[in-house]
C-alpha positions in Angstrom: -1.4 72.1 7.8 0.2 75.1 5.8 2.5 73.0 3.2 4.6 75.5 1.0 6.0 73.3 -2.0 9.3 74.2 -3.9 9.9 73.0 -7.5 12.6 74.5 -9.5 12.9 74.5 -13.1 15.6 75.1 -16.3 14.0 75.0 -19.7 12.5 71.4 -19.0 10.3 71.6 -22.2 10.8 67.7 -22.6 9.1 67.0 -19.4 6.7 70.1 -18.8 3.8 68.5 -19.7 3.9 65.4 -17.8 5.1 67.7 -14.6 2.2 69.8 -14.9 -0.3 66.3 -14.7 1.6 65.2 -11.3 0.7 68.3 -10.1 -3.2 68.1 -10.2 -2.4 65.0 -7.9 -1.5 67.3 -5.0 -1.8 70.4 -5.7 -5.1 70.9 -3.7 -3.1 69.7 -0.3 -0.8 73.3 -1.0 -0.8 76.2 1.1 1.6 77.7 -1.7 3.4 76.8 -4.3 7.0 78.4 -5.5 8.7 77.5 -9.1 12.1 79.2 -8.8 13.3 79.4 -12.9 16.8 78.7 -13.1 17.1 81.8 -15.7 15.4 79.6 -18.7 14.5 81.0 -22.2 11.4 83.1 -22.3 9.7 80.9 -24.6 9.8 78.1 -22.0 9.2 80.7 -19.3 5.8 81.5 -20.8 4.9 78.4 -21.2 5.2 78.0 -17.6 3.6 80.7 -16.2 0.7 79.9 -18.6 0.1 76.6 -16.9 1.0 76.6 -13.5 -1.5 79.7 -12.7 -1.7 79.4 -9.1 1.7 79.2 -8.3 4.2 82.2 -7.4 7.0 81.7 -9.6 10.5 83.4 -8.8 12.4 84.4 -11.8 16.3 83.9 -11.4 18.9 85.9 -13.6 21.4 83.1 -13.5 21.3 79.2 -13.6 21.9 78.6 -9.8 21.3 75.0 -10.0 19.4 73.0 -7.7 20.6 74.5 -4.1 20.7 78.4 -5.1 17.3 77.8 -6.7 16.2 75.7 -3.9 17.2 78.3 -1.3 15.1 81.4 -2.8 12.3 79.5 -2.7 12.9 78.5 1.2 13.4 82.0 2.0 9.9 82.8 0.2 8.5 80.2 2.2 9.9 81.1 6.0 9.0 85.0 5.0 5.3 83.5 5.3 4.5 82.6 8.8 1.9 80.6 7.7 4.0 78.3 6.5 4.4 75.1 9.0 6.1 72.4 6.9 8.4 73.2 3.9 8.3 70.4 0.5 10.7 70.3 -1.9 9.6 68.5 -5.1 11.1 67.4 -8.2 9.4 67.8 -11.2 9.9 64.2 -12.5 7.7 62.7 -8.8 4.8 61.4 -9.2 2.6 61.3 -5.7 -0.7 59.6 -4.4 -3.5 61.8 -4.2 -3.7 62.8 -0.5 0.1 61.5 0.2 1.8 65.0 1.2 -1.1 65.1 3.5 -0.4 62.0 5.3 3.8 63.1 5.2 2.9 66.5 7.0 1.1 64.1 9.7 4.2 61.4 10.3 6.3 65.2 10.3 4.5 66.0 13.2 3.9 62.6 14.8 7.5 62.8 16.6 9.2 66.3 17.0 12.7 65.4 16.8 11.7 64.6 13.2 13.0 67.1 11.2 12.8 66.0 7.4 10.8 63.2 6.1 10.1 61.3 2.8 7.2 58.7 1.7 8.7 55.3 0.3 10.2 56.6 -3.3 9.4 53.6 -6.1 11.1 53.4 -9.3 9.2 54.6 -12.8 5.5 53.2 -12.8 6.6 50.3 -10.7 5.9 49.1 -7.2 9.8 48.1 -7.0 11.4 50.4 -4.2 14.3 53.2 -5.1 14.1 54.7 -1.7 12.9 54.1 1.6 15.7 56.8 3.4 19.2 56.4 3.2 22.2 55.6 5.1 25.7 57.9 4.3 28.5 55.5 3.0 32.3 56.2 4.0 32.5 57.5 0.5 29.6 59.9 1.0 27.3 58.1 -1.1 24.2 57.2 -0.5 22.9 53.3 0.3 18.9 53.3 -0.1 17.2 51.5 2.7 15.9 48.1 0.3 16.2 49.3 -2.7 14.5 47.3 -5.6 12.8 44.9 -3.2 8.8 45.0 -3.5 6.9 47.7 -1.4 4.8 44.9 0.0 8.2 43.6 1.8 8.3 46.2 3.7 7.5 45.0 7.5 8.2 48.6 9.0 5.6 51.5 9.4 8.7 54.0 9.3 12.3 53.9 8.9 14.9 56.3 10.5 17.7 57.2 8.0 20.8 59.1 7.8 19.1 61.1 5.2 16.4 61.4 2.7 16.1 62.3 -1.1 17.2 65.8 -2.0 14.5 65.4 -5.1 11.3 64.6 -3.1 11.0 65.8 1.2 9.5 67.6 3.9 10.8 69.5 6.7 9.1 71.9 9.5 10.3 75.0 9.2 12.2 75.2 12.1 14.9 72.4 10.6 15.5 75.2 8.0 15.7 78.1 10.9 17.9 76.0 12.7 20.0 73.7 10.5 19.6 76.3 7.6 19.4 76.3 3.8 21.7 74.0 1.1 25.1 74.7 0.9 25.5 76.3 -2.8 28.5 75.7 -3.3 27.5 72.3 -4.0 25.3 74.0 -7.3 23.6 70.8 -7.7 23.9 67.0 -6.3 25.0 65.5 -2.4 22.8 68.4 -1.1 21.3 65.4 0.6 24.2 64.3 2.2 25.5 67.4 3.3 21.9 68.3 5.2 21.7 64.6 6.1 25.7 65.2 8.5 24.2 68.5 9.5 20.7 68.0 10.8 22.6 64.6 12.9 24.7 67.2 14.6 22.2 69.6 15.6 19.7 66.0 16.7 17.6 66.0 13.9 15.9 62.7 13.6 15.3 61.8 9.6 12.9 59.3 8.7 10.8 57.2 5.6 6.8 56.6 5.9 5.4 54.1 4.4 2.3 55.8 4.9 2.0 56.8 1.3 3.9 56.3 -2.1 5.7 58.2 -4.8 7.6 57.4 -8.1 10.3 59.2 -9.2 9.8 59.1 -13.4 13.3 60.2 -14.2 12.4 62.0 -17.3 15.6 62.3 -18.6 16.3 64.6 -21.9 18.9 62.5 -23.8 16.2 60.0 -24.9 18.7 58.4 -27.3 21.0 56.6 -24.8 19.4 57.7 -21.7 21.8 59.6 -19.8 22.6 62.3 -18.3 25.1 65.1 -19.2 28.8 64.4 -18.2 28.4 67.9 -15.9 26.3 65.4 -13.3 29.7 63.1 -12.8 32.2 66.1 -12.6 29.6 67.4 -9.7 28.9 64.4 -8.4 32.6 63.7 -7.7 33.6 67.4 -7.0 30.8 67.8 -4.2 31.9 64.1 -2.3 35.3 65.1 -2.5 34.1 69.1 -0.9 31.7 67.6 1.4 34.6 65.2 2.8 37.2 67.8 3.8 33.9 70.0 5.0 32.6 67.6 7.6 35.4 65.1 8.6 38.8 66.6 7.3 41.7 66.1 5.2 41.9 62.4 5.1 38.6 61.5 4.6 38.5 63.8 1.8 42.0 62.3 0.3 40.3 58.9 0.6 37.0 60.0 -1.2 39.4 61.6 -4.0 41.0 58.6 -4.5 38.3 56.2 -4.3 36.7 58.5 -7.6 40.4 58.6 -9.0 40.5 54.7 -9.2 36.9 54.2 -9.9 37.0 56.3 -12.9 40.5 55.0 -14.5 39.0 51.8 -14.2 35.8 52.5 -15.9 37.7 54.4 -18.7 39.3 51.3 -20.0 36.6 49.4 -19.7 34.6 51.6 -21.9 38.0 52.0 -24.5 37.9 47.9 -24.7 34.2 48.2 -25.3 34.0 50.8 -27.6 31.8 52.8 -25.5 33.1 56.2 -26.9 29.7 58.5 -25.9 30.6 57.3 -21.8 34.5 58.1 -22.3 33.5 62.1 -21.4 31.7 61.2 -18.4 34.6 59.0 -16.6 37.1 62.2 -17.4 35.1 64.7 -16.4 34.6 62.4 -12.6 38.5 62.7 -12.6 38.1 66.5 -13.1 35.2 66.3 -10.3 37.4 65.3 -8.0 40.0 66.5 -8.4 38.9 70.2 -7.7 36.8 69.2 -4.9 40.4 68.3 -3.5 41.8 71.6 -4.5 38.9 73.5 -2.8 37.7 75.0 -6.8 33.9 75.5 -6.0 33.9 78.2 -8.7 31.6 77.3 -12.0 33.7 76.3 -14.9 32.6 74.5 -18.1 32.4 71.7 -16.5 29.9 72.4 -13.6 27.0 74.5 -15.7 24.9 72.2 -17.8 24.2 74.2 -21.1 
């Protein structure tokens, strides 16, 4: 077992700490462990490279969100031949000690499974978030029993459409042969878009219940809790792409308008309830999709969190 983890990083000073005490839960089960820095200040940047000792860190020049970043750290990892099975990691997950271990043995348990994930819980809970996911016509993604208990699950596995982008691992081959993320997508659906690809080329994706993690979602606006507004312009931008990519023009007008409707709607809801911090976030979905319709993949003001 030869386990190359992937974490990327953008001055996440408001969660650094707590990332740095999930790691001691598995770092010990690494072959190698890449941070790729998404060009963050170099006051963070020490901080980092103070703490995380024993990693090799690749320094970007550019914010290249999660699938650029994502992608110079695969290519690290497949330069070393070493390197059987390839994790990508958030740095909000928490994991059981030993559980990438028991992931890299359900990986190789069948080999038509290509990419794999250990039952996702919510924050310090035993309430499920993820247990693999099927695609919806919309190109969202519909977790396998989310917020039931763990203990109702029956299954020792689960075949999915797709797993979480934040927390998986693959064998290195579904990366020589499927290939890397798509960057246009700069950040969110990267899931969905390897999820349509590895089903074409008859990758099998898959949940263990072998072994738990919880996804913490550390999220920096402590005040109301949200993200930034650039998450729904993506979000919506990157269905609407994704649409026209695999299934063509009417699938990705029917996505587009789905996220049209969807977000008129919730912007007079939120006028009627005086929810003036959300109004941003339902405009900037309209601009999402709207230039994943037009084909605009460029970064804009919209797209780059800053």
């Amino acid at each position: 077992m030869k386990i190359a983890a992937i974490s990327i990083t953008y001055n996440d000073d408001y969660k650094l700490n707590e990332w740095f005490d999930y790691y001691q839960f598995y770092k010990d089960e690494l072959f190698l462990h890449i941070i790729v820095d998404n060009s963050s200040s170099k006051e963070y940047l020490d901080k980092v490279e103070s703490m995380f000792v024993d990693s090799f860190i690749i320094k970007r020049t550019s914010n290249g969100g999660c699938t650029s970043a994502y992608n110079d750290g695969i290519r690290y990892a497949l330069a070393n031949k070493e390197v059987d099975a390839i994790m990508l990691i958030g740095n909000d997950i928490k994991l059981e000690s030993g559980g990438i271990t028991k992931c890299h043995e359900f990986l190789k348990s069948d080999p038509k499974l290509g990419m794999i994930e250990p039952v996702i819980l919510k924050k310090d809970s035993l309430i499920i978030e993820d247990f693999g996911c099927e695609i919806s016509k919309t190109l969202f993604m519909k977790s396998y029993m989310a917020g039931k208990k763990v203990s109702d699950i029956e299954e020792n596995y689960h075949y999915a459409e797709t797993v979480t982008g934040g927390l998986n691992l693959a064998s290195r081959e579904f990366y020589e042969v499927v290939g890397l993320q798509d960057e246009n997508l700069f950040m969110y659906s990267d899931e969905v878009d390897m999820g349509i690809r590895a089903k074409k080329l008859g990758y099998k994706m898959a949940a263990t219940k072998a072994t738990y993690a919880w996804h913490q979602h550390i999220n920096e606006n402590k005040v109301i809790d949200k993200r930034h507004p650039f998450s729904l312009y993506l979000v919506a931008r990157n269905k609407v792409y994704l649409a026209k990519k695999h299934f063509g023009y009417c699938r990705s007008f029917y996505v587009f308008s789905y996220f049209i409707v969807i977000s008129m709607k919730n912007l007079v809801i939120m006028l009627i309830k005086s929810k003036f911090n959300f109004l941003k976030d339902q405009l900037w979905s309209i601009f999402g999709a709207l230039n994943g319709f037009l084909g605009n993949m460029k970064p804009n003001r919209f797209s780059v969190p800053n």
